[in-house]
C-alpha positions as CSV (number, residue, x, y, z in Angstrom):
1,X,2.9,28.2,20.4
2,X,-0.1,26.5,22.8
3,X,0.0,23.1,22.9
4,X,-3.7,23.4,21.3
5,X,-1.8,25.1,18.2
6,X,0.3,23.0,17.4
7,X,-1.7,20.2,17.2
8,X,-4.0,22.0,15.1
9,X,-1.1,23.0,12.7
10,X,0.7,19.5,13.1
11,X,2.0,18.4,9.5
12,X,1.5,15.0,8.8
13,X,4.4,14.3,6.7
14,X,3.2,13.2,3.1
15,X,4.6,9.8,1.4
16,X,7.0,11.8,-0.9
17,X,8.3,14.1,2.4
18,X,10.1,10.8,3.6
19,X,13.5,10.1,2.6
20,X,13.9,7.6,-0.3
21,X,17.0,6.1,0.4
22,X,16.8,2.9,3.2
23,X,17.7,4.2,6.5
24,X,19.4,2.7,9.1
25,X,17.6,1.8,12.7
26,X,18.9,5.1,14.6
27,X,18.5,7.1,11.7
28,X,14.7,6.0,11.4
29,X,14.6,6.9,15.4
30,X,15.5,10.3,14.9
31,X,12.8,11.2,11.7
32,X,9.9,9.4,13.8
33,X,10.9,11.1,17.0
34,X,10.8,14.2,15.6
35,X,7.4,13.3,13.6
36,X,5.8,12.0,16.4
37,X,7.1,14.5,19.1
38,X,3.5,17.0,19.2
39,X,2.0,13.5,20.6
40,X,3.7,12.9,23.5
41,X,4.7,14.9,26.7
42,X,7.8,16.3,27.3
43,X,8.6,13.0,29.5
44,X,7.7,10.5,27.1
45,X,9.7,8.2,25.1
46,X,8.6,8.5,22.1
47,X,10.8,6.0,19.8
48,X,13.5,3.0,21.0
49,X,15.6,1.0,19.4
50,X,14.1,-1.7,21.4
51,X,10.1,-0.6,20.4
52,X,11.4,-0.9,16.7
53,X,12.8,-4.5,17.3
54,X,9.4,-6.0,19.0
55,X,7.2,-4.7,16.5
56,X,9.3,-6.4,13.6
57,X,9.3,-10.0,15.9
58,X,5.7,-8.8,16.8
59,X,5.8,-9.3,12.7
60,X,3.9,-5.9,12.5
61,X,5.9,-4.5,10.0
62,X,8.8,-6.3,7.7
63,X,12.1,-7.2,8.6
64,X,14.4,-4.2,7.7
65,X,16.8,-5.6,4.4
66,X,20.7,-5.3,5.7
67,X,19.9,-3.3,8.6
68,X,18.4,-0.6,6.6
69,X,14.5,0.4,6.6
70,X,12.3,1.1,3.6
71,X,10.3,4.3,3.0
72,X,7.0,2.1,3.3
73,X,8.4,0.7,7.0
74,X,9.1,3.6,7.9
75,X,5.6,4.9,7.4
76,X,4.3,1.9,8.9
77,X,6.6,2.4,12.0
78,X,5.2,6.3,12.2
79,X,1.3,5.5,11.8
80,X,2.3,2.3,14.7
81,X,3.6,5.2,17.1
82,X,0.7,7.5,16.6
83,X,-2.1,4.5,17.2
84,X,-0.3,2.7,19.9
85,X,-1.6,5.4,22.3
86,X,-5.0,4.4,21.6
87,X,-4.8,0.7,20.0
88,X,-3.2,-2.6,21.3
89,X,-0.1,-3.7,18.7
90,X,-2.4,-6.4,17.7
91,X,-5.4,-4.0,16.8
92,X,-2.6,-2.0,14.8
93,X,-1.4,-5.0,13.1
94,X,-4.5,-5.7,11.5
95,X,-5.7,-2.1,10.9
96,X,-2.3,-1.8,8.7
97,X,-2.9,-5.0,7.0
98,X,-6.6,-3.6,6.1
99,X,-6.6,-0.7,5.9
100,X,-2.6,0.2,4.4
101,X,-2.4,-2.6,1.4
102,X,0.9,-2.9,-1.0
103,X,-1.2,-2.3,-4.0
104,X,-2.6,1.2,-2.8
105,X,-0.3,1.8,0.3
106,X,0.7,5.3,-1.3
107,X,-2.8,6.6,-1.7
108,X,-4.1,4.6,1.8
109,X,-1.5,6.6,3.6
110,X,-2.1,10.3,1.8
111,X,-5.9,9.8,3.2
112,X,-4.4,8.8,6.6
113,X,-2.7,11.9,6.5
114,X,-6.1,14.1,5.3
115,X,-7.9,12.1,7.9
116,X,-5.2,13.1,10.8
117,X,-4.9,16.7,9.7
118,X,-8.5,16.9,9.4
119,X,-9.4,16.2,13.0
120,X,-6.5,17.7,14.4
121,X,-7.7,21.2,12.6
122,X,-11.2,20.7,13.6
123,X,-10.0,20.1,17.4
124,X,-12.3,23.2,18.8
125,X,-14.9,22.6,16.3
126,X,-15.2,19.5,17.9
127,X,-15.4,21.5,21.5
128,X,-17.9,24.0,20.1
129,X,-20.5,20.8,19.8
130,X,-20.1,19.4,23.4
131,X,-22.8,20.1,25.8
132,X,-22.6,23.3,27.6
133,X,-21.9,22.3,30.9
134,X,-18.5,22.9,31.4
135,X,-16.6,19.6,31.2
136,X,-15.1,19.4,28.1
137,X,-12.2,17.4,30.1
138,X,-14.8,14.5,30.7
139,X,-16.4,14.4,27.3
140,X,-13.2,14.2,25.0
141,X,-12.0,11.5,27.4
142,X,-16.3,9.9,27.0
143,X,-15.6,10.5,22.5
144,X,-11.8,8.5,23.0
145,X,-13.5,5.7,24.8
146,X,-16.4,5.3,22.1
147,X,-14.2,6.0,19.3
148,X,-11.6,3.6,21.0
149,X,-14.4,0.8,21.2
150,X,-16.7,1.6,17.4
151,X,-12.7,0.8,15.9
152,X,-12.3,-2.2,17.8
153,X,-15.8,-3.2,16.7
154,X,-14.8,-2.3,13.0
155,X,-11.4,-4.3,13.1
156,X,-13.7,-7.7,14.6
157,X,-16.2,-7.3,11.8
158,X,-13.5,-6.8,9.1
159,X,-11.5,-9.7,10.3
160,X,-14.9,-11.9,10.3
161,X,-15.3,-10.8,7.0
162,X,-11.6,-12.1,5.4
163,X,-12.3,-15.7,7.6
164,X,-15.7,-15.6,5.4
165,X,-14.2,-14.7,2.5
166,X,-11.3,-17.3,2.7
């Protein structure tokens, strides 16, 4: 399958498609590596031991309870190694606490999961709208950089708003 296939096909696993039971840290490497895999090169690393460590002192997700990692971290783990690509830990840190809360973290994550699929399937759609002058290279990498810097935008104003609200 084309590289351009299988991100079109990628299947975002759903909240119930993760496994119930707590896993242990390698265990939780191997479901996010493979999970993750479509979104990096061959080259990449995708998921450490050590990545998994900082983000819990980076207090980005919770501490793991006797070693073993909830179905909720885990999810939080697998939406941190999609975004870090495009969004510093910090900007990731606050997107999860907005936008992923305990009270509707189910239901926030199904839509993340729409969302991805979503623009993943609508990847040439997307290419059929660019300007016809034969650089769709350039523009996808012009829509990451705006798209990069309207979220950034919506993660100051959101955070402006909670220091208002408090």
């Amino acid at each position: 399958m084309e590289p351009l296939e299988v991100l079109q096909s990628y299947h975002c696993p759903r909240y119930l498609e993760y496994p119930s039971v707590p896993l242990y840290k390698d265990q939780v490497m191997g479901f996010l590596s493979q999970a993750v895999a479509p979104f990096y090169g061959a080259e990449q690393t995708t998921v450490t031991a050590a990545m998994i460590n900082n983000y819990v002192k980076l207090k980005v997700i919770t501490p793991p309870e006797q070693k073993k990692y909830s179905r909720d971290q885990l999810i939080c783990l697998y939406v941190i190694f999609l975004l870090k690509q495009v969004l510093s830990i910090d900007e990731i840190r606050q997107l999860l606490g907005l936008e992923f809360p305990p009270e509707d973290f189910q239901a926030s994550y199904e839509r993340f999961c729409r969302r991805l699929e979503g623009e993943l399937g609508n990847l040439t759609q997307a290419e059929a709208t660019l300007p016809s002058d034969g650089h769709p290279l350039l523009e996808a990498a012009i829509r990451s950089f705006v798209y990069k810097r309207y979220t950034v935008v919506l993660l100051e104003q959101a955070s402006e708003n909670v220091e208002a609200a408090e």
